[in-house]
Steps between C-alpha positions, in 0.01 A plus 500: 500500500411869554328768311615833424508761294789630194642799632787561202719269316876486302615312268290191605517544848145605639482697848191370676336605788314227746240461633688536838637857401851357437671559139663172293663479217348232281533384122214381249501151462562392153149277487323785591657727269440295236172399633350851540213679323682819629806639545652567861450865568575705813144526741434146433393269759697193542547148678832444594698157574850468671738234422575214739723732686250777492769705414430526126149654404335448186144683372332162433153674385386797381133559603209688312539850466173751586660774238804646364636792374692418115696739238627469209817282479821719462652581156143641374379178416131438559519180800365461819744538819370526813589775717324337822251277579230522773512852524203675635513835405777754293605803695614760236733757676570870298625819673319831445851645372816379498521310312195649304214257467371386154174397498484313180778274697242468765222372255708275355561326801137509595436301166701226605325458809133569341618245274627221806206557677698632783372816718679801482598795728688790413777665714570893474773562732737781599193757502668713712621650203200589310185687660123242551369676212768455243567117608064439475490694174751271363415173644162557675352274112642187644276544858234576294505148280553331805869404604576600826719747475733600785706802540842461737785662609796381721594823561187667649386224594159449312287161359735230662208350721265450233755378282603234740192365553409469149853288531432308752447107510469557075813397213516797318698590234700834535558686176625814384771752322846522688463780726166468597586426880412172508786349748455835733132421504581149631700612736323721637225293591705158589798666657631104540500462138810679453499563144754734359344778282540400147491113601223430306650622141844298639299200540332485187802594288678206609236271474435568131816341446412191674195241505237751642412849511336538858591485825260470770506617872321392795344754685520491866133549554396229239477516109820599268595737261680437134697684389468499097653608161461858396168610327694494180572191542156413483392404136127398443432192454157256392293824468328481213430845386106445513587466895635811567224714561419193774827653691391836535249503740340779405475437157378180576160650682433633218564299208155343487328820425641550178397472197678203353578162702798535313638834593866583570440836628722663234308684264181295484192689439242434822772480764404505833856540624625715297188723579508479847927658454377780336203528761827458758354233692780232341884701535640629168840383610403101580293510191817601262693205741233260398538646112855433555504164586243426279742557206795318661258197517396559131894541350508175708235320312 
């Protein structure tokens, strides 16, 4: 038996990758599908177990996970599916323009991992299109909070080397709107990875027709990257609307200080957070993302 870890799967087939750097194909053995608090998900870490032969691999356990990354099962139904398991931290990729970035997107997908208990880092690249000032006015909030935030460029180039290390030896979870860059960013700083630009969107369009929605890739100095569903593909999912304010970080500093224990931060009199907006120390714009959510959760409810 060897260990290894899930790196995409197909209509039962599972693509694992050993312990020894070499890729098998394996299938879930029916025991421990049916045996299984959890359902088989791409990032796990498995035992496998050949046949007599060893020609024939099978994943004969599934071991604990240390986190994962769910949505909301497809068809707008409210049900766990989970994007990844044992991810370390989510990677959201935008582009200063083209496409044009939409912040509320970017909040939304900061929920999710607030709400995993994942870290976070947030990508700005192609900023050789916009000047420092405009591309800190617009995003400087999220250093601010504290996500890292790191501004790249292929083209100039600019933030590669930082962004690589933060890569390094970690499973992160690489996430963002179509366009964003996020193949020519992986190229450009694993020229052996070979991805074509748009691979990422190719990948993830086929696999939402099949048993998973991820696929992973080794990285060639250690750690992987998976690629994932679109942000509006992301649904939120066991937040309870009195835990919001818990996934903005900012909010959540200040949330003791106000007047009720109770406080959503709407139009409560006594709010801390919704003084410290007008005061400008709290960003207008995440506040009305965190309003917005807030009454998805509620029409939920």
């Amino acid at each position: 038996m060897i260990g290894g870890v899930v790196l995409h799967g197909t209509g039962g087939v599972w693509h694992v990758r050993g312990e020894d750097g070499t890729v098998r194909q394996a299938s879930l053995r029916g025991a421990v599908k049916h045996a299984a608090d959890v359902k088989l998900a791409v990032g796990d870490a498995v035992v496998l177990r050949p046949d007599r032969r060893g020609q024939v691999w099978a994943i004969a356990e599934i071991l604990p996970r240390r986190s994962q990354l769910v949505r909301r099962s497809p068809g707008g139904a409210w049900g766990e599916r989970v994007i990844v398991a044992n991810v370390d931290q989510v990677v959201v990729v935008f582009a200063i323009a083209k496409p044009e970035p939409h912040r509320r997107m970017l909040d939304r997908f900061l929920v999710i991992a607030e709400a995993n208990a994942l870290a976070a880092r947030v990508v700005i690249n192609k900023i050789d299109l916009a000047s420092e000032a405009a591309i800190e006015a617009r995003f400087g909030d999220y250093r601010r909070i504290g996500y890292p935030l790191h501004c790249t460029s292929t083209t100039i180039p600019a933030g590669l080397d930082a962004l690589h290390d933060a890569l390094r030896g970690r499973t992160s979870v690489l996430t963002g709107p179509s366009g964003a860059g996020k193949s020519s960013l992986l190229n450009a700083m694993y020229p052996g990875l070979g991805l074509r630009v748009g691979e990422i969107s190719e990948s993830v369009e086929k696999g939402r027709h099949t048993t998973v929605g991820a696929f992973m890739h080794p990285l060639p100095d250690g750690g992987y990257v998976v690629d994932t569903p679109g942000l509006r593909e992301v649904g939120l999912w066991r937040i309870p609307a009195e835990a919001l304010a818990g996934c903005f970080p900012e909010i959540r500093e200040r949330a003791n200080a106000c007047r009720f224990t109770d406080c959503r931060h709407l139009t409560e009199p006594g709010c801390a957070v919704r003084e410290a907006v007008q005061a400008g120390t709290i960003s207008a714009e995440r506040h009305e993302s965190y309003v917005k959510v807030m009454g998805e959760l509620g029409n939920r409810e």
